[in-house]
C-alpha positions as CSV (number, residue, x, y, z in Angstrom):
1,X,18.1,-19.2,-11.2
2,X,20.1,-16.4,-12.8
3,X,18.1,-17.0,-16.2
4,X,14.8,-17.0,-13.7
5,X,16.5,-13.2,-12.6
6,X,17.1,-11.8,-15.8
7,X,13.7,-13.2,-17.3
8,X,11.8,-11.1,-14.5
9,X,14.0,-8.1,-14.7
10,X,14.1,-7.8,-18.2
11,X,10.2,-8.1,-18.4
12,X,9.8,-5.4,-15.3
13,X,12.3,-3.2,-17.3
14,X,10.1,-3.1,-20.5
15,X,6.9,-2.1,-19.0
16,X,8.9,0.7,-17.2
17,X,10.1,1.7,-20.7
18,X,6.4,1.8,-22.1
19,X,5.5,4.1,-19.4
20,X,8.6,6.1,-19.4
21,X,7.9,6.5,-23.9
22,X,3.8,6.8,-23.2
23,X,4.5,9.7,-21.0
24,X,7.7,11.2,-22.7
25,X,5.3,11.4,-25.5
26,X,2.6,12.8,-24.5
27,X,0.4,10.1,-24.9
28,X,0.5,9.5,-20.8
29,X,0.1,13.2,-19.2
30,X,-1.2,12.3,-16.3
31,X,-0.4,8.6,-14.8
32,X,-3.2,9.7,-11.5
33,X,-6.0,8.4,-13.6
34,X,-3.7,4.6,-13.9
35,X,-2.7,5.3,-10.1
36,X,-6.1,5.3,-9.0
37,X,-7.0,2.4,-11.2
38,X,-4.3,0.2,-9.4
39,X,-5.1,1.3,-5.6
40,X,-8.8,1.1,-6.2
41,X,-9.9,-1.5,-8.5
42,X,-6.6,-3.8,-9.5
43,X,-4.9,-4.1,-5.9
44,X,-8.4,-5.1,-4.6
45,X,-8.9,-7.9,-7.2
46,X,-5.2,-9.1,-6.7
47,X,-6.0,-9.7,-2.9
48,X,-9.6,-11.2,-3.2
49,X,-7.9,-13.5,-6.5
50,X,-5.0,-14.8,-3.2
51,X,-8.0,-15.6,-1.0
52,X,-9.6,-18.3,-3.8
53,X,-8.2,-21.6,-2.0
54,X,-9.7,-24.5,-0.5
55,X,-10.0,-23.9,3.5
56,X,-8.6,-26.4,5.8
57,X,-6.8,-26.2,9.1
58,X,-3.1,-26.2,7.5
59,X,-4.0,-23.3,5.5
60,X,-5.0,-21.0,8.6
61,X,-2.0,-21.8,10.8
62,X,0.1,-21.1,7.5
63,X,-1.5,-18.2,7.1
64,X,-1.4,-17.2,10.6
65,X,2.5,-18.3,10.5
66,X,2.7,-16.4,7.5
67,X,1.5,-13.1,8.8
68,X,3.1,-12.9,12.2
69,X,6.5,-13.4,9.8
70,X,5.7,-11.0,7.3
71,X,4.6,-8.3,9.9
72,X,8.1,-9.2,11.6
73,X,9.9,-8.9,8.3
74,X,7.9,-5.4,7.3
75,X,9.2,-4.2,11.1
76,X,12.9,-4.9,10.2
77,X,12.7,-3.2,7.0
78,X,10.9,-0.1,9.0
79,X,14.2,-0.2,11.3
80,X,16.6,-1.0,8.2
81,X,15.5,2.0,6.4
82,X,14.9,5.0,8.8
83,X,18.6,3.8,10.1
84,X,19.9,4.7,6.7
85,X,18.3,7.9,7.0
86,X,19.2,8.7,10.5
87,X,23.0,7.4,9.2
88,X,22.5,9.6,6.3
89,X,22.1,12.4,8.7
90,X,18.3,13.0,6.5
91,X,15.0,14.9,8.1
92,X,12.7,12.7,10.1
93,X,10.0,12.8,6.7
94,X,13.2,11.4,4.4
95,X,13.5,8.6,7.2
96,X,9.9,7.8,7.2
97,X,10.1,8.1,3.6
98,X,13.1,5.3,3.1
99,X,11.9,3.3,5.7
100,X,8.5,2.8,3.7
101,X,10.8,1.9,0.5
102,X,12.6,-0.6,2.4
103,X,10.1,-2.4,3.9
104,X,7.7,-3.7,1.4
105,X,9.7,-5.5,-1.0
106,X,8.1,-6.7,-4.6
107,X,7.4,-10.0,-2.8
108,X,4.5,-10.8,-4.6
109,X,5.2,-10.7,-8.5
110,X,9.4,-10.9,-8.7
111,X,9.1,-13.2,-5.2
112,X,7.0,-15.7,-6.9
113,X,9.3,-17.4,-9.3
114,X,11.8,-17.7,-6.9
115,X,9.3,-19.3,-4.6
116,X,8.1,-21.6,-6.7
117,X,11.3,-23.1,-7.5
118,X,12.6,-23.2,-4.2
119,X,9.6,-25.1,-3.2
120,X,7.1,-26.1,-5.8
121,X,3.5,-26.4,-4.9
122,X,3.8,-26.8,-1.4
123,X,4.2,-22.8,-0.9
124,X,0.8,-22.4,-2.3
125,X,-0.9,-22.3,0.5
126,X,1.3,-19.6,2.2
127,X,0.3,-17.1,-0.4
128,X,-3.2,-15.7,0.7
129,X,-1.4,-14.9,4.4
130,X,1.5,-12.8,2.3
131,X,-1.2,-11.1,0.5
132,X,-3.1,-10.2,3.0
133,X,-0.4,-9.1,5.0
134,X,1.1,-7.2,2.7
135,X,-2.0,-5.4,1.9
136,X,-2.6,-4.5,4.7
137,X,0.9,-3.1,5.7
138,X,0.8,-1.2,2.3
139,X,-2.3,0.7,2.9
140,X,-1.8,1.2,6.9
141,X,2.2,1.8,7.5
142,X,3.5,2.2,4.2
143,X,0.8,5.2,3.7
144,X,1.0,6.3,7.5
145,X,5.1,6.4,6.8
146,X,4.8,8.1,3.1
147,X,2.2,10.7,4.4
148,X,4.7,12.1,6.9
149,X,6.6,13.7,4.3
150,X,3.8,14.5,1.9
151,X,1.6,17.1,1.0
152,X,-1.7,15.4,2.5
153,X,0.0,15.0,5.8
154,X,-2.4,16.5,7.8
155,X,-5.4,14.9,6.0
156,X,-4.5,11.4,7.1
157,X,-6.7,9.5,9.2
158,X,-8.0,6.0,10.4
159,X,-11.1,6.1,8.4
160,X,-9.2,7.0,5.9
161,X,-7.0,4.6,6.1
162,X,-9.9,1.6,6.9
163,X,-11.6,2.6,4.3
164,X,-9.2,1.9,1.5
165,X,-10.7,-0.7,-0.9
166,X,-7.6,-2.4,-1.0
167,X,-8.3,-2.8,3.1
168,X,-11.9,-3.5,2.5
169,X,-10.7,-6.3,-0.2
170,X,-9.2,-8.1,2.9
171,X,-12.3,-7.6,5.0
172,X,-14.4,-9.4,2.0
173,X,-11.6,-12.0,1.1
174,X,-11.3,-13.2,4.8
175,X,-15.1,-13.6,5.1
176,X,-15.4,-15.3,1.2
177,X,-12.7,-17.9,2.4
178,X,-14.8,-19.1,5.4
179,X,-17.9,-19.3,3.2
180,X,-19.0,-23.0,2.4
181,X,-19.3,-21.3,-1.7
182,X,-17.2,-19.8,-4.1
183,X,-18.2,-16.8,-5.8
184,X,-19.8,-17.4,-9.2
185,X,-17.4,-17.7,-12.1
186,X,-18.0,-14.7,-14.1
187,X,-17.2,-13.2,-10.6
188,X,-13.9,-15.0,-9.8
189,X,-13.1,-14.6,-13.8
190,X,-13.4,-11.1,-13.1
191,X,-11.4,-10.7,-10.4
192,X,-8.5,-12.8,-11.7
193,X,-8.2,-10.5,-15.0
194,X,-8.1,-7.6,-12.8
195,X,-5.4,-9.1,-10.3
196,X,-3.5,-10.0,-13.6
197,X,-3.4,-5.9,-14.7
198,X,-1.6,-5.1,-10.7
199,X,1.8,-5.1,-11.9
200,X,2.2,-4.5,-15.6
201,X,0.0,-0.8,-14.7
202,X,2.2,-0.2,-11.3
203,X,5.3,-0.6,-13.7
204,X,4.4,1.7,-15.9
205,X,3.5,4.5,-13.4
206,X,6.7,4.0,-12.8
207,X,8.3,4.8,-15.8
208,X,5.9,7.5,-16.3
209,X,7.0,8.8,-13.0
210,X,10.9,8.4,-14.0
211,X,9.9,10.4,-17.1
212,X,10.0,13.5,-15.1
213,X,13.4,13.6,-14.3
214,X,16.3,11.3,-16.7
215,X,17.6,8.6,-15.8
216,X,21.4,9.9,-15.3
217,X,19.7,11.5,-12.2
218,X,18.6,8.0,-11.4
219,X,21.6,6.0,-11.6
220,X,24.4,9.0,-10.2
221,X,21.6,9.9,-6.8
222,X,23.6,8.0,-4.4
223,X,20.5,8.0,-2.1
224,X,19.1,6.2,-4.3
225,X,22.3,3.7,-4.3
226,X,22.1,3.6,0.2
227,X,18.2,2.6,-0.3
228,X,18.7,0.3,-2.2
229,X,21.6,-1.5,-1.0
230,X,19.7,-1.4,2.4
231,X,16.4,-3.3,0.6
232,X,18.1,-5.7,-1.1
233,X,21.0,-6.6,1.9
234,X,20.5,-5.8,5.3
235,X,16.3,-5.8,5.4
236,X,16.5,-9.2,3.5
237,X,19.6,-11.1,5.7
238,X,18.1,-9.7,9.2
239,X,14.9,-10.9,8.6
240,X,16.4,-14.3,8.0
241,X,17.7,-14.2,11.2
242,X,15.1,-12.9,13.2
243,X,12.4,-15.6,11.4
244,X,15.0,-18.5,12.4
245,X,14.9,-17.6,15.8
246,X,10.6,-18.4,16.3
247,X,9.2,-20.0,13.3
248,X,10.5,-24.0,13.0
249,X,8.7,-24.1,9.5
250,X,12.0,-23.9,7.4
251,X,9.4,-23.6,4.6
252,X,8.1,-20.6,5.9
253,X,11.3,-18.7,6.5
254,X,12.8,-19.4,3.1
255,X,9.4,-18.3,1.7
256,X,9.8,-15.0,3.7
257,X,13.1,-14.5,3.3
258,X,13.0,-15.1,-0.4
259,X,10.3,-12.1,-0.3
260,X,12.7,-9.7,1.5
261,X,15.3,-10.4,-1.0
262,X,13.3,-8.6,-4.0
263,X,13.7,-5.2,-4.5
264,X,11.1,-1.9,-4.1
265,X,7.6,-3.1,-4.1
266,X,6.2,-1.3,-7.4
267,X,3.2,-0.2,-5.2
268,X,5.3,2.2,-3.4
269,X,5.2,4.9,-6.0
270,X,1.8,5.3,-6.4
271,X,1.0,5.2,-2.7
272,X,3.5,7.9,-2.1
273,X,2.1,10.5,-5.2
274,X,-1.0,9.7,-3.6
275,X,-0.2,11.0,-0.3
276,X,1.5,14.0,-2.0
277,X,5.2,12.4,-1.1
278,X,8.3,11.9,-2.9
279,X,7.1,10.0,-5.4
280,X,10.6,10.2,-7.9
281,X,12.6,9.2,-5.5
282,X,10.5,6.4,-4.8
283,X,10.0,5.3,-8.8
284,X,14.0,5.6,-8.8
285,X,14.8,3.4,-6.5
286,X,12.4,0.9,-7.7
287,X,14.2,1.0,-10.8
288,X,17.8,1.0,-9.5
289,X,16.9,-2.2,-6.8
290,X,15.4,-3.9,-9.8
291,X,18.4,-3.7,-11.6
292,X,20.6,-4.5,-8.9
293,X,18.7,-7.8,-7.5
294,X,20.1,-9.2,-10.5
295,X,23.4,-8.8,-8.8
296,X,22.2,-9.8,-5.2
297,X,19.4,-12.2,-5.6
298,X,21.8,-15.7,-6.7
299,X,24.8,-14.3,-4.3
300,X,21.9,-14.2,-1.2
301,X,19.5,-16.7,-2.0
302,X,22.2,-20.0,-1.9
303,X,23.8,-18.4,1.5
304,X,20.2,-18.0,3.4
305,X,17.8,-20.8,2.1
């Protein structure tokens, strides 16, 4: 497992050193052009790619299971992180702000691995309802939470909000998995080369984003140190605890608590600098928490699964 850790580190790390060179360089000015790639066209492909499995009745109560969990996990992270600020003695915005950080862990791309060992093949089918669910708390909380402390504040709205493609992806994906076809395959071939671009271009806003400010700032913030702590701890072990108390599917809660283990969801960034937020602050912590879990992740995992 620690090999499994490093491997997925080290590759994150890299891609956040291509952006960091690209824009130190000059060769990257602006990383909004990539950002809107990701929210509008890679994101969407990622979720519609999650939604290409066979439908049966086990795969909508494990998506159903899947969902309530994750929504329940998202909520604790909420609570985790806007007690750190309030702890912290921060502004309401800086609380909204960590709490979106330390909800939505990378759960998708670092998560996987883990997953997959953990359980094999059998956790396939809960992967569309994490998708989904995830999608849909990025581009309704996380952007509701991040916009509170941003310059777009005022301009945030349902429609807005609904009409995010990544939102609208869920919308199609939902309605393609009840259809008795499957889209054609240069569609779904498509799609799946899209999905694959998700995180190698949100890790290298990321650097490009670091690139504005060094990395000594990064790794002597301790903010950046409390945040974190409190996604790769307290956010992971309490949702542990709260799953185990209504969901029987030990399955389920290992693959959700597995998930709350990772550290910052590389999304978080770019939503943030799109909602005029604190961006930095957001790309540092996703670098410090990724650099961290290699510390936390095979001290956690063993104790709650």
């Amino acid at each position: 497992m620690t090999a499994t850790i490093f491997f997925q580190v080290i590759m994150l790390l890299l891609l956040v050193l291509v952006g960091f060179v690209l824009s130190k360089s000059g060769k990257l000015p602006d990383e909004r052009t990539l950002g809107g790639f990701l929210l509008n066209a890679a994101l969407p492909a990622m979720i519609l790619n999650s939604m290409q499995v066979p439908l049966s009745t086990e795969l909508i109560v494990n998506m159903g299971l899947t969902m309530v969990g994750l929504a329940v996990s998202l909520a604790c992270g909420v609570a985790v992180g806007f007690l750190a600020g309030v702890l912290a003695r921060r502004r309401v915005e800086v609380c909204a702000t960590w709490a979106a950080i330390v909800a939505f862990p990378n759960i998708i791309f670092m998560g996987w691995p883990f997953k997959y060992a953990a359980f094999g093949e059998a956790a396939l089918p809960l992967i569309p309802g994490a998708a989904l669910m995830f999608s849909l708390g990025s581009f309704t909380l996380a952007t509701w939470l991040l916009s509170l402390g941003g310059k777009n504040r005022k301009r945030i709205s349902v429609k807005k909000i609904a009409l995010q493609p990544a939102n609208i992806a869920c919308v199609v994906g939902v309605a393609v998995l009840f259809m008795p076809f499957n889209l054609p395959g240069p569609a779904l071939g498509a799609i799946e080369l899209l999905a694959m671009t998700t995180t190698p271009v949100a890790m290298v806003i990321v650097g490009a984003q670091l690139s504005k400010c060094s990395l000594r700032d990064a790794f002597l913030d301790g903010r950046v140190y409390l945040v974190a702590f409190a996604r790769l701890v307290p956010a992971g072990v309490a949702t542990n605890f709260l799953l185990s108390l209504f969901i029987n599917d030990a399955m389920i809660v290992g693959f959700l608590t597995i998930g709350a283990l990772m550290p910052a969801a590389t999304t978080i960034p770019v939503i943030a600098a799109e909602q005029g937020g604190d961006a930095t602050f957001c790309s540092k912590v996703t670098f410090v928490s990724t650099v961290l879990c290699i510390i936390s992740i095979p001290i956690l995992i063993p104790l709650l699964i």
